[in-house]
C-alpha positions, 0 to 999 in steps of 0.5 A: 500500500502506497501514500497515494492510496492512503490519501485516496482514502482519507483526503475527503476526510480532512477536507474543510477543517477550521483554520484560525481567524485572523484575530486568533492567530494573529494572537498565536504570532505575537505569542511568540514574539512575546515570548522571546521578548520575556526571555531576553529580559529574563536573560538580562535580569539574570545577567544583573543578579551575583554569578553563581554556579547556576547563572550559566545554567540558568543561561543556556536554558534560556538561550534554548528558549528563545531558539525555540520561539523562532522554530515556532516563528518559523512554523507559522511561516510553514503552516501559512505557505500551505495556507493552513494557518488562517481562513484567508489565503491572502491573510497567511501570506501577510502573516508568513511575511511578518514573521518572515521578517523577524528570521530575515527570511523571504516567505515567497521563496521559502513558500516557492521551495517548499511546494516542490519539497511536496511535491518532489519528496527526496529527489534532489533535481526538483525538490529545492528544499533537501537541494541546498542541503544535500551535501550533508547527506540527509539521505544516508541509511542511519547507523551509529556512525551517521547518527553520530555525524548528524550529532555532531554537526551543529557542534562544528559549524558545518551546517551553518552555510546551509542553515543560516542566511539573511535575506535583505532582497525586496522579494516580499516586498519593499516594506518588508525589506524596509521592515527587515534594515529596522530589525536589524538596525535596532539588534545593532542598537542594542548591541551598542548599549547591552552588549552581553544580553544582546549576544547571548540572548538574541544573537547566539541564539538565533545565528548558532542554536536556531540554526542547530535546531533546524538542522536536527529537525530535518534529520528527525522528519526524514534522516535515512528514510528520504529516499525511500521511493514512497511518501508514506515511507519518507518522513516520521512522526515523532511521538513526544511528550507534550513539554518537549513538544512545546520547546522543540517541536512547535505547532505540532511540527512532531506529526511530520508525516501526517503532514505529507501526507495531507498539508492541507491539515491545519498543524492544530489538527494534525495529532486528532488527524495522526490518531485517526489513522493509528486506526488504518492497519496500513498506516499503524504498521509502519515504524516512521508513522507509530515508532513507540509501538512494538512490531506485535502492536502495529501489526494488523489484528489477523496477522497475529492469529496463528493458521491451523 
């Protein structure tokens, strides 16, 4: 049984499901922005209290934060170039250029990109999304050694020519370009007048741990299975608890699967879409679809029974 298969029988199924209204998410996006903010004040705060052995701790956890806040940013861009973010199409593009704006990024190139990675899932030729990044072999079968080098990536840099880049062209605009030289200029300020917060809480963690983030991210959703021929056999749907959700996979960036399978499902309703096909034999046996299940649990019921 095939993706194709799969979507034949449960498309008219996910068909019309509720995306927010502008005001909600609206809401949701600056959430997010909100939330860095807090934590950059949080840092410099702490910056301000005595030195003890747990201000670096303290630190880090902070600088996790606020790079997972822009993987949040960063989905809402995702969710509103599939136009499932909000009801109305030209409402997801001023959205996806708003947050586009805050990772300088350009939304209609990564919405450009990022359709023919649907529609072209693991050939390099036509999908431009694993294009950029096939030198880091994303593709490889896993092993330790492989899950090893995917590890350690981040740690020596290398995936920073893949992962990291400004976008300061017009191509969402010339007010979003405008938008972008003011972000920039005012991280500049603040470089100026708080060096130390501005570095360690904004700086450090967008440029190193947001980058670092998105290159594991690419290696959970598809890491070894990319090439397998088959959408349903391609990417994998991680099943974490919901805290871990929450910091590293926001807006239900974990269901990566059901995503391919059908991105026309708003991320809010991809775990209700997820439980709904753990009910399909076809989709409950594979591993990438339900990993935490045992082999005995995803096989169907009637090949468990043993012939007489």
């Amino acid at each position: 049984m095939s993706a194709k298969w799969l979507r034949q029988k449960y498309t008219r199924r996910f068909a019309g499901m509720d995306k927010y209204p502008m005001r909600i998410a609206g809401l949701i996006t600056f959430g997010y922005v909100a939330q860095i903010l807090g934590a950059v004040a949080a840092g410099a705060y702490l910056l301000s209290l005595t030195f003890g052995w747990a201000t670096p701790v303290a630190a880090l956890a902070l600088m996790i934060f606020v790079a997972t806040r822009f993987r949040g940013l960063n989905n809402i861009i995702h969710e509103c170039s599939h136009a499932t973010f909000t009801r109305v199409r030209s409402h997801n593009t001023l959205i996806g250029k708003f947050c586009a704006v805050l990772l300088f990024s350009s939304f209609m190139d990564y919405r450009d990109e990022h359709l023919t990675h649907h529609a072209h899932l693991g050939d390099y030729d036509h999908d431009h999304d694993l294009q950029g990044i096939k030198d880091l072999k994303l593709h490889e079968p896993l092993s330790a050694r492989v899950i090893l080098r995917h590890l350690v990536t981040p740690f020596l840099g290398r995936h920073l020519p893949y992962y990291l880049h400004l976008d300061l062209t017009a191509r969402d605009g010339k007010v979003s370009l405008l938008l972008k030289l003011l972000v920039l200029t005012s991280v500049a300020f603040c470089l100026v007048l708080f060096p130390v917060t501005t570095i360690l809480f904004l700086v450090l963690p967008f440029t190193l741990l947001y980058s670092a983030l998105n290159y594991w991210t690419d290696c959970l959703d598809h890491g070894g299975i990319v090439a397998s021929g088959d959408d349903l056999d391609a990417s994998r749907n991680i099943l974490a608890p919901h805290l871990i959700r929450y910091l590293f996979f926001p807006r239900n960036d974990c269901f990566h699967l059901v995503h391919h399978l059908f991105p026309h499902v708003p991320a809010r309703l991809l775990e209700a879409s997820h439980k709904l096909l753990e009910l399909d034999d076809v989709y409950n046996s594979r591993p990438n679809a339900v990993p935490r299940k045992t082999l005995a649990e995803r096989l169907p019921a009637d090949t468990l029974i043993p012939a007489e």
